[in-house]
C-alpha positions as CSV (number, residue, x, y, z in Angstrom):
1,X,98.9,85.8,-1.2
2,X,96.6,89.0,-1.5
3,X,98.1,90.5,1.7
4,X,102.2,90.3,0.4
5,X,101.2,91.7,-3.0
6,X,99.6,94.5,-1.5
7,X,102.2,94.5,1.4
8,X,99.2,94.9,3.7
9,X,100.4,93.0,7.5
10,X,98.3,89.8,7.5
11,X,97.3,91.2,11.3
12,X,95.3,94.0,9.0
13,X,93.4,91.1,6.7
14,X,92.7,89.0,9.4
15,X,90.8,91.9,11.8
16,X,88.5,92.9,8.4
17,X,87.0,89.6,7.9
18,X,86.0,89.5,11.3
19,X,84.4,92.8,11.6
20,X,83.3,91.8,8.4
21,X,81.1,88.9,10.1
22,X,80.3,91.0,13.0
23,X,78.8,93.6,11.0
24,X,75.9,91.1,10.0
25,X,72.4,90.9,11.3
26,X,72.7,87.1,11.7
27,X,76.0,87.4,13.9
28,X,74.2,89.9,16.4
29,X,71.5,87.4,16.2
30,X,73.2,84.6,17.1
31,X,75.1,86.0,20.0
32,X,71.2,87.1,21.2
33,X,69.7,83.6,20.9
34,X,72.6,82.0,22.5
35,X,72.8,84.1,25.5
36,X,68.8,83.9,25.7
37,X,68.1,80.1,25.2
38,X,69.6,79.4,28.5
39,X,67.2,81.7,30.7
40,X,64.1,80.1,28.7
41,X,65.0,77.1,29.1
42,X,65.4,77.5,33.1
43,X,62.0,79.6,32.9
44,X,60.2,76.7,31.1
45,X,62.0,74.0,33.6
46,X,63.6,72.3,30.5
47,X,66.9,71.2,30.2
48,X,69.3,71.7,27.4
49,X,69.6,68.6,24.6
50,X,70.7,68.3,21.0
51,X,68.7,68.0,17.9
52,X,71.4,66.3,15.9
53,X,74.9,66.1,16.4
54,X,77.9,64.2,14.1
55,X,79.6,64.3,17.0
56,X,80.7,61.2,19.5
57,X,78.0,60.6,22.5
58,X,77.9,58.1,25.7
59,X,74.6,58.2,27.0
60,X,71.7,56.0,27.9
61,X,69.9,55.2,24.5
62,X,66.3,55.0,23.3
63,X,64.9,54.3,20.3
64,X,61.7,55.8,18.8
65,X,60.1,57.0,16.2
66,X,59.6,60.9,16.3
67,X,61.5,63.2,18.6
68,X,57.4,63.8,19.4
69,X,57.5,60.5,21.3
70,X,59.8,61.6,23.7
71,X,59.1,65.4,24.3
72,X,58.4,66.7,27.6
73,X,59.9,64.0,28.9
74,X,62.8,63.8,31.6
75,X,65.7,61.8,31.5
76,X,68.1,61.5,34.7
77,X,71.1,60.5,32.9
78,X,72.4,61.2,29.8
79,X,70.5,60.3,27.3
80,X,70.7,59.7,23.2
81,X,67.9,59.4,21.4
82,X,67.4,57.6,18.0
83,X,64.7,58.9,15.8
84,X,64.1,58.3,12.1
85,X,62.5,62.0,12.1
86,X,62.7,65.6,13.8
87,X,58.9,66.3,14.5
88,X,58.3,68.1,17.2
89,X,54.8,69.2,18.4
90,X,54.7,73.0,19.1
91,X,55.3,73.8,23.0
92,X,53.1,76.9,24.4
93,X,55.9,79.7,26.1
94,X,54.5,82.2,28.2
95,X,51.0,81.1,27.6
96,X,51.4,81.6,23.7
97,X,51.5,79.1,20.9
């Protein structure tokens, strides 16, 4: 590999592509909007829910249209929702839409 021809220690290659990322806009973004999503949501009284997930779920589940059908709703258990689109309608924060 790159790091044995240039008898550079892999520790050395490994640390520059990480500061690498770091060094973008978008990573310092991303570390902004997932430490502030939380405290909106608890200021807005919403709780937390997945768009769209390949993942594995257990959960109550409701069919509907649009994700529009179901917004603002609450759901006491855990809950997966079937849509055949994401349309959401645009929610006012802070008295601004």
């Amino acid at each position: 590999m790159f790091e044995s021809r240039c008898k550079i220690d892999k520790r050395y290659i490994l640390n520059f592509g990480e500061e690498v990322v770091r060094g973008q806009s978008v990573f310092v973004l991303g570390q902004l909007l997932r430490y502030l999503e939380p405290l909106v949501r608890k200021m807005g009284d919403v709780s937390s829910w997945l768009v769209v997930s390949g993942a594995s779920a257990k959960g109550y589940v409701v069919e509907c249209p649009s994700l529009a059908d179901v917004q603002g709703m609450r759901f006491n258990k855990p809950t997966v929702i079937l849509t055949k689109e994401v349309c959401l309608f645009v929610w006012c924060v802070f008295g601004v839409c």
